[in-house]
N, C-alpha and C positions, 0 to 999 in steps of 0.2 A: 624118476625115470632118467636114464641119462640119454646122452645126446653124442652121438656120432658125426666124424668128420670124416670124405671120405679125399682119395685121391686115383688117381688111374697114370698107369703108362703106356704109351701106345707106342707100337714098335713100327715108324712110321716107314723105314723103307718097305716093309710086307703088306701096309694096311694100303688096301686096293679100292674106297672108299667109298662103299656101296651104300654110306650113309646111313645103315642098319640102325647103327650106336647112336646115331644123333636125335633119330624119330624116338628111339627107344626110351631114352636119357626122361625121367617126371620132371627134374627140375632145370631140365636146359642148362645143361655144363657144356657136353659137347656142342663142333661143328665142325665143317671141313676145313681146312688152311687154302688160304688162295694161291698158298706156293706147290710144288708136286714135290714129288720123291723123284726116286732114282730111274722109276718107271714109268713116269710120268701121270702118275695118279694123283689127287687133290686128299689127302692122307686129314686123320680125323685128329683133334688136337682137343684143350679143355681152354674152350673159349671164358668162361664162368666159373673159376677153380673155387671159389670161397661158397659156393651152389652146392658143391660135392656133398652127398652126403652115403656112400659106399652103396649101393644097392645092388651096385652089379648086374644090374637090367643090359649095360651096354657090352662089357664083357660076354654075357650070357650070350646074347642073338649075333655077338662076332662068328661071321662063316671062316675066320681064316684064324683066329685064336691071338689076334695080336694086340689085345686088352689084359692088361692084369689092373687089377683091382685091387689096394688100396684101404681099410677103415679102422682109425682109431678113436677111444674114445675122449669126448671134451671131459675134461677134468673139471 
């Protein structure tokens, strides 16, 4: 069976951080940054990158589409 690794980019000045992605996330990659954007929002970042494993659960429930998703396979 092989084994996937995943990764996500978050387009953090649009991401308005309704924290959708972080509840969503099975293996606790994401979280919110204690820093803000440009708008003042606490914007969602991959606290746990080596967790990733592509599911796209967080992309999926993004209300504003500022997750791409990420998954190759381990070799």
């Amino acid at each position: 069976m092989a084994k996937f690794r995943g990764a996500i980019v978050v387009d953090t000045e649009h991401c308005k951080g309704c924290n959708l992605c972080v509840v969503a996330c099975p293996t606790h990659v994401l979280d919110l940054h204690h820093d803000v954007n440009g708008k003042g929002y606490h914007y969602s970042y991959m606290k746990n990158p080596e967790a990733c494993i592509g599911c796209a659960s967080c992309g999926l429930v993004c209300p504003d589409s500022v997750i791409t998703v990420y998954k190759a396979e381990i070799k």
